[in-house]
N, C-alpha and C positions, 0 to 999 in steps of 0.2 A: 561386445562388452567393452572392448577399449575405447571403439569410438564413443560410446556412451559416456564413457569416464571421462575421456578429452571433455564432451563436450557440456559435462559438469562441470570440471575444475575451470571452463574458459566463461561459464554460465557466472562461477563464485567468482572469479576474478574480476567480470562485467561490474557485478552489485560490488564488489568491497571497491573499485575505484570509483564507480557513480557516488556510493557513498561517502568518500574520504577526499573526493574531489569538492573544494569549493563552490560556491554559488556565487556569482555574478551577473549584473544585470545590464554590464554594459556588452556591447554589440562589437566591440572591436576589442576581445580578450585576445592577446600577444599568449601565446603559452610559454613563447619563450621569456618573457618574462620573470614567471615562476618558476624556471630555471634559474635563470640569474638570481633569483630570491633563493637557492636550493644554495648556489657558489656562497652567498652573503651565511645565512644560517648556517652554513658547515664549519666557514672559517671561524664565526662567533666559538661555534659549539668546541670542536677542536681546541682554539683558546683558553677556553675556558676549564675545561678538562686537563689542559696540562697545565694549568695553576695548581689544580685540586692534587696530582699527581707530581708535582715537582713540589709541594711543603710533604707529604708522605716522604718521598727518593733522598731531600735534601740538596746542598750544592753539589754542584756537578761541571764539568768544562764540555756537554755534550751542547749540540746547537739545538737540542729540545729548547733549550729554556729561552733562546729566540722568539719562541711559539709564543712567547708572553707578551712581547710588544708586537704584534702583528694586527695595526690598527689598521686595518682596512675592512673587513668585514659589518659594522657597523656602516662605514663611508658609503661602504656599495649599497647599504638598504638608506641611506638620505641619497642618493642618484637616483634608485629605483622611484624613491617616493615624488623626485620632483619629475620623472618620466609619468607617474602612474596620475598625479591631482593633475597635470597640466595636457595629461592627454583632451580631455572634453572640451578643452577652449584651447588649445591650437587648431582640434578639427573643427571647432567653429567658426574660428576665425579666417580657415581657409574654405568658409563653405557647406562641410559638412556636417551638418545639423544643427541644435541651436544648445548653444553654454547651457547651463546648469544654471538655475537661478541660488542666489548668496543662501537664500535659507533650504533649499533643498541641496545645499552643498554641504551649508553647517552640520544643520540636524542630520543629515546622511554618515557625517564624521564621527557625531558624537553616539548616533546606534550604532555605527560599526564599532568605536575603538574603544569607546567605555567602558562599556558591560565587562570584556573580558576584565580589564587592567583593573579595574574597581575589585572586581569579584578576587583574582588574584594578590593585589597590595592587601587586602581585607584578612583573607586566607592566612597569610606570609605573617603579616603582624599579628592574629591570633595565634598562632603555632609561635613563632617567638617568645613573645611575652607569656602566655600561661604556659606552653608545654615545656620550653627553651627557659626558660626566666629570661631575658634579656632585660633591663629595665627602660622607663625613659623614651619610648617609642613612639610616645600619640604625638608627641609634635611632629614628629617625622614622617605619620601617617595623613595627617592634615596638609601637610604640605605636599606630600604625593597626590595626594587627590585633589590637593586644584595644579597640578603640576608646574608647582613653584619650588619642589626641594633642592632642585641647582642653583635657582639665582641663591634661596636662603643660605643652604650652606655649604656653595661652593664644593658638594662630594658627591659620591654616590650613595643613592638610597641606600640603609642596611637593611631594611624590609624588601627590596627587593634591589638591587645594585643595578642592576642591567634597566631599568627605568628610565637613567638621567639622558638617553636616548628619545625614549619616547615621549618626554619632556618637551625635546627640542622640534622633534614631530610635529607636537600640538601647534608650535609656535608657527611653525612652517606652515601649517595649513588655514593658518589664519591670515599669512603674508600672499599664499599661493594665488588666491585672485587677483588681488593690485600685479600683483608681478608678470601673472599671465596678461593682463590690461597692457601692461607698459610690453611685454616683449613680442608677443604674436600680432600686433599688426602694422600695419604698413607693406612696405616693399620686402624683397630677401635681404636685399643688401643694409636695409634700412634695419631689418631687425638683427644681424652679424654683427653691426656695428655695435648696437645698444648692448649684444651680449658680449663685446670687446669690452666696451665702456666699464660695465659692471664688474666684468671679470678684474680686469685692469685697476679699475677704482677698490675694489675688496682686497685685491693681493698688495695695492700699496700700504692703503687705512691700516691692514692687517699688521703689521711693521711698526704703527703708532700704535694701535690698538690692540696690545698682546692679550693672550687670553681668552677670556669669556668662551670657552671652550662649552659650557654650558647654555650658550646660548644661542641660536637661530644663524646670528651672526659668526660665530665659532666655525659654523658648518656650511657658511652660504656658498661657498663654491661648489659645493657637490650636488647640492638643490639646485645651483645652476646652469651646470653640465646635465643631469637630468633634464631639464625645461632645454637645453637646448637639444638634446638626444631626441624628444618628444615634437620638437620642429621640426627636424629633420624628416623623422617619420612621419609627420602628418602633410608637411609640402613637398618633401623632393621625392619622398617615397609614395605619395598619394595615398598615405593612411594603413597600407600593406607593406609586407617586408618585402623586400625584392629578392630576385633569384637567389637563390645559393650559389657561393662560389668559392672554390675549395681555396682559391687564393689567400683568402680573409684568414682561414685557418693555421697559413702558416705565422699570421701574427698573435687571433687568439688562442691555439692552443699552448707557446710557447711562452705569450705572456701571463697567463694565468698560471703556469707552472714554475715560472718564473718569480711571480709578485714576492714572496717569501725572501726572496734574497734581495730584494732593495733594503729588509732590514738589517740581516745580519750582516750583508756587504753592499754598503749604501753607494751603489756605483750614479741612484740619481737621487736628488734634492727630492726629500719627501716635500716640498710645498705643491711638488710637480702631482702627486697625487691623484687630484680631481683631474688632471687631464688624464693620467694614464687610465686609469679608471673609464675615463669619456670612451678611451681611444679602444679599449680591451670587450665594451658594451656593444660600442658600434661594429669592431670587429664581428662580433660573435652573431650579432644579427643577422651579420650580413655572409655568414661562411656555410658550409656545409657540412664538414663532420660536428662541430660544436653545436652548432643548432638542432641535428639530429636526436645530440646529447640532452641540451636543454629541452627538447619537445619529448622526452621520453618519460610516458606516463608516472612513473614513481619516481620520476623528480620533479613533474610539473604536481602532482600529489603532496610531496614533502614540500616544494617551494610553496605552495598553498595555503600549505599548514604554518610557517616560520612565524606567525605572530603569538601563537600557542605554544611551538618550540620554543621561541625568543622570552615567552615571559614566566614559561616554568622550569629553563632547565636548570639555573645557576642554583636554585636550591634541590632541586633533585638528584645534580651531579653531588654536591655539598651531604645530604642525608645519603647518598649510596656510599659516598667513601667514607662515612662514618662508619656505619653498617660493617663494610669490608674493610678498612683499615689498613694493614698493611699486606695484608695476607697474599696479595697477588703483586705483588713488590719483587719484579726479579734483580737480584743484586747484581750489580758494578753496567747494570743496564739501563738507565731511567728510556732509552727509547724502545727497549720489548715492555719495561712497564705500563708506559702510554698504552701502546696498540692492547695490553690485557686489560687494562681498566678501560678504555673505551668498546673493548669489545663486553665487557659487564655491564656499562652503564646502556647499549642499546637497546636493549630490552624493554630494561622496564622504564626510564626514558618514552620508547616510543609507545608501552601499552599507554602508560598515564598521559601524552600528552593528544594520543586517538581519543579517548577517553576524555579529556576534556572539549577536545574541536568539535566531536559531536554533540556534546552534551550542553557548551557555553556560546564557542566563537562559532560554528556555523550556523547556527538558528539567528545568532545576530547578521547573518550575509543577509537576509532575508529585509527587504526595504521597509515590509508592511510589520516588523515583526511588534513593536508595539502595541500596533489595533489589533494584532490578532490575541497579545495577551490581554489586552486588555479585554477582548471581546470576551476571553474565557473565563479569565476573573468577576467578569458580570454576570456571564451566564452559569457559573458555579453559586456565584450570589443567589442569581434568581433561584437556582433550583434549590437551594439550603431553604431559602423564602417558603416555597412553594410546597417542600415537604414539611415545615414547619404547620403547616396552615390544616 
């Protein structure tokens, strides 16, 4: 009887990760990866929650409210993205197999990243304006959907705020081929250089050219520690991660627990940033207990999921503590506050946002997933035809 049951409950847990696991098509999926995308999404999420929980608590002299500028969690998903678009043409350019051609790279971009964001800005803005009253919105809607409301107005969407990221996204994955052209070939040394040049040329420009934080440019160092992270592993590591070695560990697990206090006690130059970041990725690839961590099914699972997380949570955090209010507010405490309202908002947080991965963003992993609706909408046509006749 027990072993039956064991070998039930290991039966449901087979199907619910097969099912809640992403699809992919490419051949050389990193899991660990989708860990680092699990570290990125936490720290968004976290942030974001103790905004929503520190206007309930009020001022306070606790280092909670540090948690608000803790700009790095976005950064780490523009590294991930220039690790993940520049992986298929560093491994080509060392050999292993052949680039992507520009419109099976485009059209690949726009069925993966669309559907959801579209479906979502759509959603957000009808719930504002008729349920919400909000007024004034459609410009704002229009501009989200050709993902121009950064350059327009300099802010963040209030249809969905957490946007003007993927904004910059978009921009990046239209620059990602030129750039994989100019950085993946030639010699090692030849291409080191080029990523010195660039590096070097961006962090001076950057000094004349304040700002544009909104745009491609804002963010190009992290896109380019990514694209160099993605060399690495396609030539010095032969496209695999190399051994584990517990050594690596003692830099990233110190530095990841670490990162939080470069804010509240800025012992280094946040411009240093994209390097640390570089330095804390490479680490973790290359270590053993962290890696262990990252490769562990319900956080290669949740990193999977982060683009579903990332574009529904600021209004579900936002509608849950309206709902609850103050009522879980422990006084002269705002840090047991946090940890009670995030442990409220996990819940329904993660039924709604399963709920939406299976239902919008994973049918969009699926490459063919167009023809096949369109196959169905045709042959629903026919049959309408057919029984009409």
């Amino acid at each position: 009887m027990v072993r039956q049951l064991r070998q039930l409950m290991s039966s449901f847990f087979r199907q619910a990760a097969s099912s809640l696991s992403r699809e992919t098509a490419s051949t050389k999926f990193v899991r660990e990866i989708d860990g680092l995308r699990f570290i990125a999404i936490g720290i968004v999420f976290v942030q974001h929650a103790q905004q929503h929980v520190s206007r309930l608590f009020g001022p306070s002299e606790s280092w909670v409210h540090h948690i608000e500028t803790w700009h790095f969690g976005v950064e780490l998903f523009f590294l991930i993205s220039g690790f993940v678009l520049g992986m298929p043409f560093a491994a080509a350019a060392r050999g292993d197999g052949r680039a992507p051609s520009l419109r099976q790279y485009y059209w690949r971009r726009v069925t993966r990243i669309e559907p959801p964001y579209v479906v979502t800005l759509i959603a957000f803005y009808s719930i504002l304006t008729f349920a919400e009253g909000v007024p004034s919105l459609a410009p704002r809607l229009f501009a989200g959907l050709g993902y121009v409301h950064g350059f327009f107005y300099d802010e963040h969407n209030p249809i969905n705020p957490v946007a003007w990221s993927l904004e910059i996204e978009v921009q990046f994955y239209l620059l990602a081929p030129l750039l994989a052209w100019i950085l993946f070939r030639g010699s090692r040394l030849r291409r080191r250089l080029i990523f010195l040049s660039l590096f070097a040329g961006r962090y001076l420009l950057g000094k004349a050219l304040p700002g544009l934080g909104y745009t491609v440019w804002g963010q190009f160092l992290f896109f380019l520690c990514g694209l160099l992270l993605v060399d690495i592993f396609a030539d010095e590591w032969g496209g695999t991660l190399p051994p584990a070695d517990w050594r690596w560990d003692l830099i990233a697990i110190p530095g990841w627990l670490a990162l939080p206090l470069f804010w509240e006690y800025p012992v280094l130059p946040r411009t240093g940033l994209p390097i640390i970041l570089l330095i804390l990725s490479y680490s973790s690839l290359r270590s053993a207990a962290t890696r262990r961590f990252l490769r562990w099914t319900p956080i290669v699972i949740t990193g999977g999921m982060c683009y579903t997380i990332y574009l529904l949570h600021w209004h579900l955090l936002r509608w849950i503590t309206l709902v609850i209010g103050d009522r879980l507010i422990v006084p002269a405490s705002i840090e047991l506050s946090l940890v009670t309202y995030l442990a409220a908002y996990l819940i329904p947080v993660a039924l709604a946002c399963v709920a939406f991965f299976l239902l919008v963003e994973k049918p969009c992993m699926r490459r063919d997933w167009p023809v096949r609706l369109w196959g169905y909408i045709a042959g629903t046509q026919r049959g309408i035809a057919e029984s009409r006749q």
